[in-house]
Structures are given as C-alpha cells and as structure tokens.
C-alpha positions as CSV (number, residue, x, y, z in Angstrom):
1,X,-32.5,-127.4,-47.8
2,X,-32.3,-125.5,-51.4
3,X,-31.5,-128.0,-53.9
4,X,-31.5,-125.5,-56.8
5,X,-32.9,-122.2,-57.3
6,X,-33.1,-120.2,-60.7
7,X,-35.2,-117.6,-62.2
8,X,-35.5,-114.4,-63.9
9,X,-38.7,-112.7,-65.4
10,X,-37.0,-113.0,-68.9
11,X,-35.8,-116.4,-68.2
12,X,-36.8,-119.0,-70.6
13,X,-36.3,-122.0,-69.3
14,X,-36.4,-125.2,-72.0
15,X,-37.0,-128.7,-71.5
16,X,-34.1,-129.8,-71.9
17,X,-32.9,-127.4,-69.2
18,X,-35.4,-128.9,-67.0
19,X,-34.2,-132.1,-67.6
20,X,-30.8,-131.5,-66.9
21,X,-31.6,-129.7,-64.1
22,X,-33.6,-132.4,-62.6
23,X,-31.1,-135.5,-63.0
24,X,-28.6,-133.1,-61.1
25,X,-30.5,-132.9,-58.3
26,X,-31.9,-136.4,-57.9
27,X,-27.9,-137.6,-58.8
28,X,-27.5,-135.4,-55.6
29,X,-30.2,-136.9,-53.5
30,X,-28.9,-140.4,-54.3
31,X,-31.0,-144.0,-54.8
32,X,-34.2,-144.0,-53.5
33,X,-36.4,-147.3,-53.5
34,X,-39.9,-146.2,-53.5
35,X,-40.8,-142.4,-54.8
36,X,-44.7,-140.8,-54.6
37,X,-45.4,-137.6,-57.0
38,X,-47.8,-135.1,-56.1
39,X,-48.6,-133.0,-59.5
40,X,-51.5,-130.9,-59.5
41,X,-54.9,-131.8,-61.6
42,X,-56.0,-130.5,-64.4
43,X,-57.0,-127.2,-63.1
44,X,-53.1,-126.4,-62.8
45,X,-52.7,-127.6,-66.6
46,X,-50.5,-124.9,-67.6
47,X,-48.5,-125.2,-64.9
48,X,-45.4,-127.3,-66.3
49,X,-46.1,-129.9,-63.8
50,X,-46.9,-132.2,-66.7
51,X,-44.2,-132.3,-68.5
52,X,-41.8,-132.5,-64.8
53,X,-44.0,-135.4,-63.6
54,X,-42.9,-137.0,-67.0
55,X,-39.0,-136.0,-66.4
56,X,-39.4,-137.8,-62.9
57,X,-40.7,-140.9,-64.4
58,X,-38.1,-141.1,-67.4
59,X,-35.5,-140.9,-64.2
60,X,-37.1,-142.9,-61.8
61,X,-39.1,-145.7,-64.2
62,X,-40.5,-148.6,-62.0
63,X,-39.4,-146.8,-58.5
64,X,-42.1,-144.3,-59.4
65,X,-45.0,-146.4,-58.0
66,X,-47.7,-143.8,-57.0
67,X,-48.9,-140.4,-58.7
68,X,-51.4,-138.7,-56.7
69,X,-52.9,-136.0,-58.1
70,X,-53.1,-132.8,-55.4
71,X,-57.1,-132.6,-56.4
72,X,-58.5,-130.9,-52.9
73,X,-62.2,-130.6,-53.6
74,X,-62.2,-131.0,-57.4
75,X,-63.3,-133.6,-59.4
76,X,-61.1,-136.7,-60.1
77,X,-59.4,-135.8,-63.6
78,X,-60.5,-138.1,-66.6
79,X,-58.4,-140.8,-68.5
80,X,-58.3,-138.2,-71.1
81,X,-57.2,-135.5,-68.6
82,X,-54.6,-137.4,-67.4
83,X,-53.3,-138.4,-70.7
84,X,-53.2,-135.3,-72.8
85,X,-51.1,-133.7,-69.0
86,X,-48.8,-136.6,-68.3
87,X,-48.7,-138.2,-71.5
88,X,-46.7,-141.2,-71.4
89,X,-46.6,-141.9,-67.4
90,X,-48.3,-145.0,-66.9
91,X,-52.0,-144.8,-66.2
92,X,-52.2,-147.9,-63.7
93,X,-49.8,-145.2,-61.5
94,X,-52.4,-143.0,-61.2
95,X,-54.1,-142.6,-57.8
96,X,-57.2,-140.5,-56.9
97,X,-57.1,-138.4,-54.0
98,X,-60.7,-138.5,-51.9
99,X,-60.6,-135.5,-49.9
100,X,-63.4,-136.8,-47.5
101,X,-62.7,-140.5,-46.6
102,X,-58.5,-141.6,-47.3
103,X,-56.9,-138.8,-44.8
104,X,-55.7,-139.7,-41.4
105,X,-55.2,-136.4,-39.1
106,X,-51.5,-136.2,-38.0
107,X,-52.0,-133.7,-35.6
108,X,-53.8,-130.4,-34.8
109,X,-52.7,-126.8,-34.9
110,X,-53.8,-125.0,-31.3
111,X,-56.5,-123.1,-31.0
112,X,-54.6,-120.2,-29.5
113,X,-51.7,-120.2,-32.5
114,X,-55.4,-119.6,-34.8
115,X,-56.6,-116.6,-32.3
116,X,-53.2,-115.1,-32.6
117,X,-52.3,-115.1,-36.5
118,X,-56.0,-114.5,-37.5
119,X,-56.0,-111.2,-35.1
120,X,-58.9,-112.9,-32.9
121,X,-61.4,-113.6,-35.8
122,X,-61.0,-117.1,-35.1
123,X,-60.2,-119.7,-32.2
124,X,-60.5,-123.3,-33.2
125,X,-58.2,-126.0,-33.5
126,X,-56.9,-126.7,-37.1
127,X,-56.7,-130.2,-38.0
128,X,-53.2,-130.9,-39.9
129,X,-54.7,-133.9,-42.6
130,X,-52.9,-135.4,-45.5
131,X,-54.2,-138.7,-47.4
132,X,-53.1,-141.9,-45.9
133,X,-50.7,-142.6,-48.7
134,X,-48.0,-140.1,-47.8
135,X,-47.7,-142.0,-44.5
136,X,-46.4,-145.2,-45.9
137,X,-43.2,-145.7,-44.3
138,X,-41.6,-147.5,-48.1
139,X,-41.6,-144.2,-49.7
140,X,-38.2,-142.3,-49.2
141,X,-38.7,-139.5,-51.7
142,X,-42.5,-137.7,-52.1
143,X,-42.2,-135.1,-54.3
144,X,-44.6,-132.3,-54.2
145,X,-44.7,-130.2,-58.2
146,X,-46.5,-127.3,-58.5
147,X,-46.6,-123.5,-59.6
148,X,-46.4,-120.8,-57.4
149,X,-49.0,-118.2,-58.3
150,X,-50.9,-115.6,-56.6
151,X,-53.7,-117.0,-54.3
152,X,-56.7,-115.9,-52.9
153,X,-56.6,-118.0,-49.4
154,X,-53.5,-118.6,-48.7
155,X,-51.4,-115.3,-50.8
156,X,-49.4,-117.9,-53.1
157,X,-50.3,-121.3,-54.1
158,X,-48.0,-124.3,-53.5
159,X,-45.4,-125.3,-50.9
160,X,-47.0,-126.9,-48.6
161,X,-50.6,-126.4,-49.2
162,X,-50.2,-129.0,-51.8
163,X,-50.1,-130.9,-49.2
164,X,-52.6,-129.9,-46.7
165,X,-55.0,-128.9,-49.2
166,X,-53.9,-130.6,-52.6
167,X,-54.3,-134.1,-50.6
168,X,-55.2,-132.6,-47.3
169,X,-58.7,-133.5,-45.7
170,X,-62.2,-132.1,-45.4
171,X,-61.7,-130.5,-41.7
172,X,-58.3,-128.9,-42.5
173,X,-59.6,-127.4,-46.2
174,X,-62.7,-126.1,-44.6
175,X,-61.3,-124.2,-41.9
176,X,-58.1,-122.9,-43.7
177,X,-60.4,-121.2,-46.2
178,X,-62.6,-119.9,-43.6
179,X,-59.3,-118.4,-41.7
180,X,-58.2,-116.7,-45.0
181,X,-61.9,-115.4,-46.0
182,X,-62.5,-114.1,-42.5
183,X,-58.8,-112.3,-42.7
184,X,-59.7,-110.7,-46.1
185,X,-58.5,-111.5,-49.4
186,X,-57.2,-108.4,-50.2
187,X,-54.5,-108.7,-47.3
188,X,-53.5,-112.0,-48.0
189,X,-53.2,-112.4,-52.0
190,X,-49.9,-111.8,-53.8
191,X,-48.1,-112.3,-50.1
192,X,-45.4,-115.1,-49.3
193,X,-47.0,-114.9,-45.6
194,X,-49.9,-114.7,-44.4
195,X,-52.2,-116.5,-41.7
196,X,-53.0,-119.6,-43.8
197,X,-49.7,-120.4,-44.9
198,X,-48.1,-119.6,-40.6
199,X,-51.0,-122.4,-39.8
200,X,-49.4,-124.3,-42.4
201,X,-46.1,-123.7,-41.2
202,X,-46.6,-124.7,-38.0
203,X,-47.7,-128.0,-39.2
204,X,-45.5,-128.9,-41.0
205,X,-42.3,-128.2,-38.6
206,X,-44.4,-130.1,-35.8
207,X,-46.3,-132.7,-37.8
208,X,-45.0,-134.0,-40.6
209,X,-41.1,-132.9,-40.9
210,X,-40.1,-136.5,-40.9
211,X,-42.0,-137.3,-44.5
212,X,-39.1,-137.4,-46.9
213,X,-41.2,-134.3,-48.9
214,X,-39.5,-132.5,-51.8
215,X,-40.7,-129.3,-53.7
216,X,-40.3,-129.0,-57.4
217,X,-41.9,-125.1,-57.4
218,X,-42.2,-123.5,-60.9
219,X,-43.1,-119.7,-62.3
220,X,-44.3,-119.2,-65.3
221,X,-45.8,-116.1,-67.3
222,X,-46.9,-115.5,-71.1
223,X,-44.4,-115.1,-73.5
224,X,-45.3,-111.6,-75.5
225,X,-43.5,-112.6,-78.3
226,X,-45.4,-116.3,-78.9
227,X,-48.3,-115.9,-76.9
228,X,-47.2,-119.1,-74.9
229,X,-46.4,-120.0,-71.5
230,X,-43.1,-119.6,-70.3
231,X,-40.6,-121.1,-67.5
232,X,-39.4,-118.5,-65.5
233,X,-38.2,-119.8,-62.5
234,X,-37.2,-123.8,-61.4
235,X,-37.3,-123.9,-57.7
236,X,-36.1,-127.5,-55.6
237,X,-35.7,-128.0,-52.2
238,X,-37.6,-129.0,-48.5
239,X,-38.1,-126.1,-46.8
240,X,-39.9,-122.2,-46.8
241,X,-36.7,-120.9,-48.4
242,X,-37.2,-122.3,-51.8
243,X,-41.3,-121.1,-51.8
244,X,-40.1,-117.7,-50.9
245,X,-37.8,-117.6,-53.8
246,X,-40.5,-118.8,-55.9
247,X,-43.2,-116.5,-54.5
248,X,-40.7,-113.4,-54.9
249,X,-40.7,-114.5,-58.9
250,X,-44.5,-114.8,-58.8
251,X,-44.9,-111.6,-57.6
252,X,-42.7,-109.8,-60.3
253,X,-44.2,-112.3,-63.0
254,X,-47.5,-112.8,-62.1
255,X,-48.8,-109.6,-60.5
256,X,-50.2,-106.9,-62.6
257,X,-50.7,-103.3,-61.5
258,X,-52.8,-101.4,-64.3
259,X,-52.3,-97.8,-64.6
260,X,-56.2,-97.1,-63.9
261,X,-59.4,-98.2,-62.2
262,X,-61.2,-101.0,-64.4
263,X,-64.5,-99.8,-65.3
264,X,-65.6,-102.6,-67.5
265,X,-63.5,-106.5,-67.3
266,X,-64.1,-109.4,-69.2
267,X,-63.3,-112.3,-68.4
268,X,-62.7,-115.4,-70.6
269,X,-62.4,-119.3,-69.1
270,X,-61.3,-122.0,-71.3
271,X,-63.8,-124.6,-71.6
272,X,-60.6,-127.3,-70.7
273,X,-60.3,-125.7,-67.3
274,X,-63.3,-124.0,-65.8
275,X,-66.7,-126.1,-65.4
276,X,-67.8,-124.3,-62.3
277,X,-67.9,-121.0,-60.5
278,X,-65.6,-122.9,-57.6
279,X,-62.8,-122.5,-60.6
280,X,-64.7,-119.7,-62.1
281,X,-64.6,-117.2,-59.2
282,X,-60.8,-116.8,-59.7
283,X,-62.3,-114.1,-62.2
284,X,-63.7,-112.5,-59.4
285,X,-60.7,-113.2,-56.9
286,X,-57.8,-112.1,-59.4
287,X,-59.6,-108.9,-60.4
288,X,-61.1,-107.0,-57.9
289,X,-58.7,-104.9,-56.4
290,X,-58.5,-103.3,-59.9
291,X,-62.0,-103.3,-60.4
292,X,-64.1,-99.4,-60.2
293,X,-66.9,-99.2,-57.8
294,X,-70.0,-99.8,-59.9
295,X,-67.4,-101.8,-62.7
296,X,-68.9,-104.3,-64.7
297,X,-67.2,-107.9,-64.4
298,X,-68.1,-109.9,-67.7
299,X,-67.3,-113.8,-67.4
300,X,-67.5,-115.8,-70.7
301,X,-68.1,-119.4,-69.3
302,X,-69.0,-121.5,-72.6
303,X,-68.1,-124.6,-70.3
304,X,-70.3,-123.9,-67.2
305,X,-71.9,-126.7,-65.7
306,X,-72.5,-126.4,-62.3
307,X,-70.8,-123.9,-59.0
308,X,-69.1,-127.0,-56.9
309,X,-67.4,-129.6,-58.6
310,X,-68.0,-131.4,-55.1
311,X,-71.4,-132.5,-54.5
312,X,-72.0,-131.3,-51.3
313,X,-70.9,-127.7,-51.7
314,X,-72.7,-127.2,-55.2
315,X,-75.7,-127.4,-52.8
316,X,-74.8,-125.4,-50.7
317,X,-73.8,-122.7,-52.9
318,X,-77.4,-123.2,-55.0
319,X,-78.6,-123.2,-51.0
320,X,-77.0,-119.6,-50.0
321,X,-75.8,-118.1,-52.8
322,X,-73.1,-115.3,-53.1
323,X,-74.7,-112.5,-51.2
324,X,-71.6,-111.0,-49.4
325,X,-69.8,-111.0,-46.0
326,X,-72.1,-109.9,-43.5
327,X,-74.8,-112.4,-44.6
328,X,-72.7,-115.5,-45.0
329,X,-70.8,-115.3,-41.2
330,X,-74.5,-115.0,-40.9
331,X,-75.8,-117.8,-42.4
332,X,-72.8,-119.8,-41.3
333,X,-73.8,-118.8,-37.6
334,X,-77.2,-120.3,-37.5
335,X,-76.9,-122.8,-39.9
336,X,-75.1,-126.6,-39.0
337,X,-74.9,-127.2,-43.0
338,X,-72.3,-124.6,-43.5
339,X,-70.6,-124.8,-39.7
340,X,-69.9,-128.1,-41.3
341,X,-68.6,-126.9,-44.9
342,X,-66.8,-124.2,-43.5
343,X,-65.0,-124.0,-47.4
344,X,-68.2,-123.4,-48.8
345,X,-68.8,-120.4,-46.6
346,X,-65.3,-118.9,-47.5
347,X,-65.9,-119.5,-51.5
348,X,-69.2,-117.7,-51.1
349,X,-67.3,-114.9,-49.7
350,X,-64.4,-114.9,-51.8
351,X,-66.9,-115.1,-54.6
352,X,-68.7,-112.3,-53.8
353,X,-68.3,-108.3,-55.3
354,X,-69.9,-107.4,-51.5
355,X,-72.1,-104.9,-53.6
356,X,-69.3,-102.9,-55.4
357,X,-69.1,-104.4,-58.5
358,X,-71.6,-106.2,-61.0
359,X,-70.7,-109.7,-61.8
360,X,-72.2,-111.2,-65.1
361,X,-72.0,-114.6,-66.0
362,X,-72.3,-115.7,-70.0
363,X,-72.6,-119.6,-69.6
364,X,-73.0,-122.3,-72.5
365,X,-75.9,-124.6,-72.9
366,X,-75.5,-126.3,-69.4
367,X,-76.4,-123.7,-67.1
368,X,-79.7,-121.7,-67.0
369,X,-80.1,-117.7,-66.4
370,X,-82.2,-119.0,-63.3
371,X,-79.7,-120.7,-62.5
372,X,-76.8,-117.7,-62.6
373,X,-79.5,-115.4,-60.8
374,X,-80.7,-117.5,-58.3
375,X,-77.1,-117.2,-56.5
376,X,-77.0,-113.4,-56.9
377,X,-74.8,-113.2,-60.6
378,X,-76.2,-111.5,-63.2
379,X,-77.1,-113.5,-66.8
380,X,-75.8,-112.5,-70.2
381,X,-75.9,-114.5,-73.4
382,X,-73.2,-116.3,-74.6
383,X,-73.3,-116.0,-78.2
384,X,-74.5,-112.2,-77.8
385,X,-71.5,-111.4,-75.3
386,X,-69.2,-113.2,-77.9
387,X,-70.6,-111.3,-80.9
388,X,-70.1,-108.0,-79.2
389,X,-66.3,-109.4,-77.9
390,X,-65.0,-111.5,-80.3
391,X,-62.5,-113.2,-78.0
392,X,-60.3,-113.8,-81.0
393,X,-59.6,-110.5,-81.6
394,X,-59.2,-109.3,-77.8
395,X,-55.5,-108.8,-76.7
396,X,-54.9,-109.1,-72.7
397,X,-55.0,-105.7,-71.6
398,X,-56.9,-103.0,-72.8
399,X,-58.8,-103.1,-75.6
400,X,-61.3,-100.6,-77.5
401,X,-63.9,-101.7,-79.0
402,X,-65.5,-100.7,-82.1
403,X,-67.7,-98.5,-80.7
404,X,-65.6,-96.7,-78.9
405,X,-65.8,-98.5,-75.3
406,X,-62.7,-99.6,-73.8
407,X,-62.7,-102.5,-72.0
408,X,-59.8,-104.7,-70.1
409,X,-59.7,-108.1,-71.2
410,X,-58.1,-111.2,-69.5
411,X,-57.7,-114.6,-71.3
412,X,-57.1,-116.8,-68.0
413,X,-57.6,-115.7,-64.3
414,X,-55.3,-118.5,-63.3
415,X,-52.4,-116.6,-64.4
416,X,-52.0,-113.8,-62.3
417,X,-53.3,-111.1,-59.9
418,X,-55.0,-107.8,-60.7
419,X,-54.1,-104.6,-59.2
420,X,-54.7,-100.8,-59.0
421,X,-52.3,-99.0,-56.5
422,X,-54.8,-97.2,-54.2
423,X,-56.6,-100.9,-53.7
424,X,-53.8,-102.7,-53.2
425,X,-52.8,-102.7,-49.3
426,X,-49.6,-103.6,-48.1
C-alpha cells in the first residue's frame, strides 16, 4: 500500500512539510503500542533519515522503544555519531545491529530462483536473515527510513535491502553481493530491478510479509543555489510500488551523464564518512562508467584508516587485494577463507578498475603507501594532492586547473552515479 508519495527534481521539501506529512500518515495508520525504527548509520548521514527518526519520536514518544541502526557490515556508530544524527532521540533506545551473531534465518530463497535471475552464474540457496529483533511479535509498526540512491549491488539502495542487508545476516550479505558482482555492476546500478533486489523480492512476499514493515523512502540532491542537500521526494508505504517511485526520482536526481569521457577524476571523502576503502570504493563504483580507458581516478582520503570496517574482511582484503575479476572468482575458488566471506570477494571486485583505469589513493596519517600498494592502488601524498587541488576551490564538475589541465571533481561519491552514454548499458 502507498501511503504518500511526492517528489519533483525541483522540489524542496522543508521540515515542517515533513512533519506534517508524517502525522498524516501515522493519524492514518492508527495507535500502535510498540514501534521499531530502522534508520541508516552514519554512513547514510546526509540522508534525512536523521531528522525523520526524530519526527517519529516527537510522534510516537515512549511507544518508540527500539532504534536499530541498519549497520550491515559497518562499524557500530559512536555516542557522538549517534548524537550529532538523531539529536535528541534517547540514547538508551539505541540498539546495535551484530550482523554475525543476533540474526535468525526466516527462510531461504531456492537455488533454482538464483540460477534463473543470475543467468546461470550462480546456483546456491540464498538465506533470507534479519536480526532477531524484528521478529518480536509486541511490535505492530517497524519502520524501515532510508534514501534511495544509486547502488552498486543491488541498482538502488533501500526498500527492502535495509532489511536483508541493513540488519540482515552474514550468509545472506555475502551471497547477495557475490550475485550482484558476478552479474556486473554496470548492468545493475542506477536500475529499480535487477537480480539482487528479485532475490529480495521473493523473500520478502514468501518470508517475511506478515512483519508489520513500513518504508519511509527519501531523495535528495544538492541544492545549486546553497550548496546544501535537498528533499526531493518523500515516499511512504509497504510494498515495491513506493521504492519504484522513489528509484524513478533517484534516477532523474541522482544520476549524472557527462557530456565526455573522464580522463582525469578526483575524488574527495569527508573524513565524517569514509574511514575505509569498504566506504571508499564508492569512488570507484559511482565513477567508472564515465571513466577513459587509461583515466586517472584520484581519491583524497585524509580519514583512511583501514579497507574493512569488519575485522574479518579487512584481512582478507590486505590478504587478496583488488586485482580484478578473473583472479578473485579465482581466488575465491580455491580458497575456504573467501567461499566463506563471499562479500569480501564481491567488494574486491567491485573495487577493482579490472586494468582500465589507474586508481590512486592520497590517505592521511593512518594508512601507509605499503599499505595502499600492497592491495594493488596506487599512493599519492595527501598534502601534495591537496596543494595541487585545493578542494576548496574545486566546484563539482569540471574544473581547470591553473595549469591548464582539466579535471572532473566530485565532493561525495555517495551522492550519485557517473555516466558517459556509450558506457552506460541499458
């Protein structure tokens, strides 16, 4: 069911809109006695879920008893994480999401339905998980808050991968990565449907449809005139309709087709958001299918610390490295490690130019050139790199330099998708 749906890419939609909007809707839906909130972490900081989860708990108060951040693999956020996104929500309502231990498996997608939508590539069963939480019979409203955005997995985030992968489980995450990896990111980002999200799909009609779940979906772009964020589009309801309104949105707002070939990108990532390749990569991701061959990809990382924000797979990536398709189904093959972290196996692969590009990483203090080299990026200095682009000065776009060489600059990968028109393939 659509409980609301608006959105323009001029739209501007305020707070106080929001808010409106919002005690409409939950009017409509009537009392509830015990309410869950998904938001994303920190990593989605800009995507106005803050300032929603806020709304909700101004309307619900005490009947909000649970917000579970949809973390997936990433770190737990921080005290101050969690106050400078959700301000004033209480902290004791705060719940961490552990990926690997507090999921229960509610059933498990057929390894036939995976043959068919991943043209063959793949035939295992994919295990529908969600943390134990969201099974507690004494919630009758969980509502799921995100942005929809374009995705290198699963084509657009949100919906329901909030669920499977925001607080989904270590088995389910792995292999839905390695389905979308194996597929090709070029044929899945920027698209409402694709294999991931049909997998998804077809757990969530036959696995979890009676979980009273609720999407608050948002698009949001940069404001030209202020430089700031902006609401687009508000999207509320319990079913694929209102993500493919929202996705539609995300493509006109979010997707970027430049005129030309990109011979030279840089890339910037705020120190607030991006610690580690795992986040970083989006800068590969986003960018490539506007990327020359034999471009130059130029990623200013002052915050880099490590590649996985999860233990294991930082490991692994320091283990394997990003060396490209053929040798990571490779290494996955013959090695139990990766069979087992089947994500890791799919970020080395998203993360990967596959030998077309150059990627160059410009980290602070905290990570080494051995370090960058060792899995396969290239090593730049940061205060050099930020002498010769003065990231003040850079507009998004293209930019020409001083002496004479034009670059194209990009102050969050988060925010959108990259194209040129030959690369892109419908």
């Amino acid at each position: 069911m659509l409980y609301y749906s608006r959105g323009s890419k001029t739209d501007n939609i305020t707070a106080d809109e929001v808010r409106g909007i919002l005690k409409e809707v939950f009017d409509k839906m009537g009392k509830k006695h015990r309410v869950l909130a998904l938001p994303p972490d920190f990593t989605r900081f800009n995507s106005y879920a803050g300032p929603i989860t806020e709304m909700v708990y101004d309307y619900y108060g005490d009947t909000l008893t649970d917000v579970m951040p949809a973390l997936g693999t990433h770190a737990p956020m921080t005290d101050e994480q969690i106050k400078i996104m959700f301000y004033h929500v209480p902290a004791k309502l705060f719940r961490v999401h552990d990926w690997r231990n507090d999921v229960v498996t509610v059933g498990k997608v057929p390894a036939e339905y995976i043959k068919e939508v991943s043209e063959g590539r793949l035939d295992y069963e994919w295990e529908a998980q969600v943390n134990k939480l969201l099974l507690d019979p004494s919630f009758d409203l969980i509502l799921s808050i995100g942005q929809v955005v374009p995705h290198e997995v699963i084509g657009m985030a949100n919906y329901n991968k909030n669920i499977f992968v925001g607080v989904g489980g270590h088995a389910g995450i792995n292999k839905s990565h390695f389905i979308g990896a194996t597929y090709g990111m070029e044929r899945i980002m920027g698209r409402a449907i694709t294999p991931v999200r049909k997998v998804m799909e077809y757990a969530s009609k036959h696995f979890i449809n009676n979980l009273p779940i609720v999407y608050i979906q948002t698009v949001l772009s940069k404001d030209e005139s202020t430089g700031k964020m902006a609401l687009r589009g508000l999207f509320i309801g319990d079913d694929f309709e209102c993500f493919e309104k929202a996705s539609a949105l995300a493509l006109e707002c979010n997707f970027i087709m430049v005129e030309k070939e990109i011979k030279k990108c840089v890339v910037y990532l705020d120190p607030e958001e991006f610690k580690s390749t795992w986040l970083g990569n989006k800068s590969v991701y986003r960018t490539r299918m506007a990327l020359a061959d034999n471009a130059e990809l130029l990623i200013i990382a002052p915050a880099l610390k490590e590649f996985g924000e999860d233990k294991t797979i930082d490991q692994l990536i320091r283990k394997y490295g990003y060396k490209g398709t053929p040798a990571t189904l490779k290494a996955t093959n013959e090695n139990e490690d990766l069979q087992n972290n089947l994500g890791a196996s799919a970020h080395l692969i998203h993360g990967s130019s596959e030998g077309r590009f150059t990627i160059t990483y410009c980290p602070g203090p905290d990570m080494t050139r051995e370090e960058i080299e060792s899995v396969g990026f290239q090593y730049a200095d940061l205060n050099e790199t930020l002498k010769k682009y003065p990231i003040n000065k850079l507009k998004d776009g293209w930019n020409t330099m001083v002496d004479g060489e034009e670059i194209y600059y990009i102050s969050n990968p988060a925010l959108g998708l990259w194209a040129y028109r030959d690369r892109f393939k419908d």
